[in-house]
SEKENU-788170 format. One line per field, with one value per residue (C-alpha): x negated, z, y; residue in one letter; residue number from 1. Coordinates in pm, 1 decimal, always signed. Example, Ala and Ser with C-alpha at 12.3 -4.5 7.8 and 13.67 -1.06 7.14 Angstrom:
2
u [-1230.0 -1367.0]
w [+780.0 +714.0]
v [-450.0 -106.0]
residuo [a s]
num [1 2]
// end
This chain:
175
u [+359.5 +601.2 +818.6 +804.2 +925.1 +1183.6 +1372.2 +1364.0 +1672.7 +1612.6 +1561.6 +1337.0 +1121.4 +1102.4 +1002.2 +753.3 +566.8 +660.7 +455.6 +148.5 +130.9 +103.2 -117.6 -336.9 -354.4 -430.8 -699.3 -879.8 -808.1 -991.1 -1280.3 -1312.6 -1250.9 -1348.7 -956.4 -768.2 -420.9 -106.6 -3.9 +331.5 +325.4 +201.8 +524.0 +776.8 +627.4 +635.7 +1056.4 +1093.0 +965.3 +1165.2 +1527.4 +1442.9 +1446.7 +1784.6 +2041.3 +1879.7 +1888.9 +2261.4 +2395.6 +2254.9 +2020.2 +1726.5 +1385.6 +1327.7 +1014.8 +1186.1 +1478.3 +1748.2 +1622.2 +1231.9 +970.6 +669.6 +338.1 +152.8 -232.2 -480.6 -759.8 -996.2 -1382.1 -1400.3 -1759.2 -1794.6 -1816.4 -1512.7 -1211.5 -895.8 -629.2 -281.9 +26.5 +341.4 +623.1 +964.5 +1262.6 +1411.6 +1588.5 +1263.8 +1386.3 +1075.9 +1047.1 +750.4 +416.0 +135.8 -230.5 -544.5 -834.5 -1150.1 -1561.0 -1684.9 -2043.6 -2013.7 -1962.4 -1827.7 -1484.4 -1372.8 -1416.2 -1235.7 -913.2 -951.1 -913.8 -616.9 -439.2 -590.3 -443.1 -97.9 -57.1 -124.3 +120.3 +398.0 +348.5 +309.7 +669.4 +786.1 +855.6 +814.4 +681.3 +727.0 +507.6 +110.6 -34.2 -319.0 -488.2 -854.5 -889.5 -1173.5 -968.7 -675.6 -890.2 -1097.1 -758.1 -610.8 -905.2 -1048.5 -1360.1 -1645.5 -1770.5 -1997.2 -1995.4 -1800.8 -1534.2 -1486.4 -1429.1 -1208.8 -993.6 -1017.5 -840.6 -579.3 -551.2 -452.1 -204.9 -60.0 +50.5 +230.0 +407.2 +536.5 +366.5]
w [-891.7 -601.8 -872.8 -1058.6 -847.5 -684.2 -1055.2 -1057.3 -937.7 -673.6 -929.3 -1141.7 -896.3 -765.7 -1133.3 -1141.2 -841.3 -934.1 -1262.0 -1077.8 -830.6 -1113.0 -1305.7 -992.6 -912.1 -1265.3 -1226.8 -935.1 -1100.5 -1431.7 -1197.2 -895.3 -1081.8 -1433.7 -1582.5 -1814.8 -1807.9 -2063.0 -2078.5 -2184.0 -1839.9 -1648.2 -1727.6 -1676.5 -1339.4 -1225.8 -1368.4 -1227.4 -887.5 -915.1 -1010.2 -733.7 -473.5 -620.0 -516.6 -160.8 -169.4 -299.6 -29.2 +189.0 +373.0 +557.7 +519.9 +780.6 +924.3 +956.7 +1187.2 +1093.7 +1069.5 +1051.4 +758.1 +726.7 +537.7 +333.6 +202.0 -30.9 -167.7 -464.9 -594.6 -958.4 -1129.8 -1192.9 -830.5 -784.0 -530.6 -605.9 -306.6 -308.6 -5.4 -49.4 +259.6 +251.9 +418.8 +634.1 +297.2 +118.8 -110.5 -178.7 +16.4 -106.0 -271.1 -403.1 -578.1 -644.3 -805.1 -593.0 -554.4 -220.7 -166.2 +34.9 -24.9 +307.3 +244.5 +616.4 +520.4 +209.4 +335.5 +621.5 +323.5 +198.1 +500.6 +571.5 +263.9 +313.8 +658.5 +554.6 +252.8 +515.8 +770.5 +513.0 +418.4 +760.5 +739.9 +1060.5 +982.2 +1238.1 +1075.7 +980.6 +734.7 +582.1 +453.4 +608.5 +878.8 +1039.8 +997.2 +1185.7 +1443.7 +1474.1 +1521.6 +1722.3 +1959.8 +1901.5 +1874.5 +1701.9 +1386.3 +1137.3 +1168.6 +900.9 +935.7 +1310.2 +1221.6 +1001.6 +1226.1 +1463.3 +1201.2 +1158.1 +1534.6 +1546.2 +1216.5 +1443.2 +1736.7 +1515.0 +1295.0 +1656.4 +1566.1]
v [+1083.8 +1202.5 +1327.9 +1065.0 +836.5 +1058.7 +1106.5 +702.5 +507.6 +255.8 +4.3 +178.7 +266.3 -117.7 -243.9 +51.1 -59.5 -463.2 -351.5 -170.9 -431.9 -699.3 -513.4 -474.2 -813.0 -915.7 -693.8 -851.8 -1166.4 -1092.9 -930.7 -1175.9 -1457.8 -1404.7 -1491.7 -1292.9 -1284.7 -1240.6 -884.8 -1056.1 -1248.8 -972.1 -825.1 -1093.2 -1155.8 -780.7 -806.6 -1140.5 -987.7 -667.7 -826.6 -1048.2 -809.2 -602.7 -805.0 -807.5 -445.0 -422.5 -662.2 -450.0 -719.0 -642.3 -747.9 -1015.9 -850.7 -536.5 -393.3 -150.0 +229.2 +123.7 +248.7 -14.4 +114.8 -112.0 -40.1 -199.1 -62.2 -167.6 -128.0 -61.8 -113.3 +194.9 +279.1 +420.5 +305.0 +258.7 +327.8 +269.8 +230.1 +184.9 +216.0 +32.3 +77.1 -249.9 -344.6 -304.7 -17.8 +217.2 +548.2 +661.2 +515.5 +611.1 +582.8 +724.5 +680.3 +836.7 +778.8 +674.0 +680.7 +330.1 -17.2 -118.0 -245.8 -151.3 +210.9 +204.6 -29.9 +239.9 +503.4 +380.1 +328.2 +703.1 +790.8 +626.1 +757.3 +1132.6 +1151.7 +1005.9 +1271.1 +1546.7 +1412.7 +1390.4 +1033.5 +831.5 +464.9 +217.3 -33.4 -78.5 -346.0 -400.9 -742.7 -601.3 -804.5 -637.3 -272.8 -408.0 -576.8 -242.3 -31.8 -274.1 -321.2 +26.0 -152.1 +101.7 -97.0 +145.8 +524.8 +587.0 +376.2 +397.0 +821.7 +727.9 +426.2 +759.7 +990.9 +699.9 +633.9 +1076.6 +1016.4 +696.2 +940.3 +1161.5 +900.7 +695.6 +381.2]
residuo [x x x x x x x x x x x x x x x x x x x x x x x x x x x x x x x x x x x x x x x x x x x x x x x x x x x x x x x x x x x x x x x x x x x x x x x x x x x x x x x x x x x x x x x x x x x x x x x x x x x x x x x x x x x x x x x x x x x x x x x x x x x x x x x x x x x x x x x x x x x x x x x x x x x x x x x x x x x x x x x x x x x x x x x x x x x x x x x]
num [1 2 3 4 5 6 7 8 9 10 11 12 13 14 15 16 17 18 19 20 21 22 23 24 25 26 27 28 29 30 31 32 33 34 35 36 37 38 39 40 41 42 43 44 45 46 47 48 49 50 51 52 53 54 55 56 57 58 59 60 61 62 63 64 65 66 67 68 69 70 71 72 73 74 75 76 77 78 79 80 81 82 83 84 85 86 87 88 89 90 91 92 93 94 95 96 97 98 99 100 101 102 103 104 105 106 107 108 109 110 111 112 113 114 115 116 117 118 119 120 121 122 123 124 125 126 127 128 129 130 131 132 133 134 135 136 137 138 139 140 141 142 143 144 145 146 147 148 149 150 151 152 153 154 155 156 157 158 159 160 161 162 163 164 165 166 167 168 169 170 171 172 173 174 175]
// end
């Protein structure tokens, strides 16, 4: 996927993740709440989305949530019926151009979604450092991850060694 995404240009690679994202959340939508969506729609939103945030990046604007010179890492991850995870990041410069991103499909023997938001942020954080990237920035939408990291509270086993393997990555990427 690294290659992939490094033979994009900057735009390509922002309607590649505009479509993933779209297709993700379509996804969740058809499996939380039982709708299915337009494939056609799917992919005017995910162009809609991605030629929105071009002319941003040409002016050279920043993000507001982000200063000059800073990398932010984003993570989700997924449950698929089948029992396997999905986990994906993605990490942004301050003018939101993609630096890097990625995705995998993996099975977890657990269904505690702390340990497998953990996973992907895991996941996310690894793949930066083995690029030497230095992110600046952590964000998840697990609330109980980012209260566990913040407060480095213990919640199950599990999860707590992996906030631990997160809290080592951390160090070395100067969050």
């Amino acid at each position: 996927m690294g290659l992939i995404m490094a033979s994009l240009p900057n735009h390509g690679v922002c309607v590649f993740v505009m479509v993933a994202w779209n297709l993700w959340k379509a996804r969740n939508r058809r499996w939380v709440d039982h709708v299915e969506q337009d494939p056609g729609k799917i992919q005017s939103w995910a162009l809609s989305a991605a030629a929105e945030l071009q002319p941003a990046n040409r002016r050279g604007q920043r993000a507001p949530s982000q200063s000059a010179g800073l990398l932010k890492l984003n993570s989700d991850a997924g449950v698929f019926s089948d029992g396997y995870v999905g986990l994906g990041f993605v990490i942004r410069d301050e003018l939101g151009a993609v630096v890097l991103a990625g995705a995998k499909r993996c099975l977890v023997a657990a269904d505690n979604n702390t340990l497998i938001e953990a996973l992907a942020l895991r996941f996310g954080a690894t793949l930066s450092l083995n690029h030497g990237l230095t992110v600046s920035l952590l964000e998840s939408d697990s609330c109980n991850l980012v209260r566990a990291i913040r407060s480095k509270s213990e919640v199950d086993v599990l999860s707590t060694m992996v906030i631990d393997d997160i809290a080592d990555l951390v160090s070395n990427l100067g969050v």
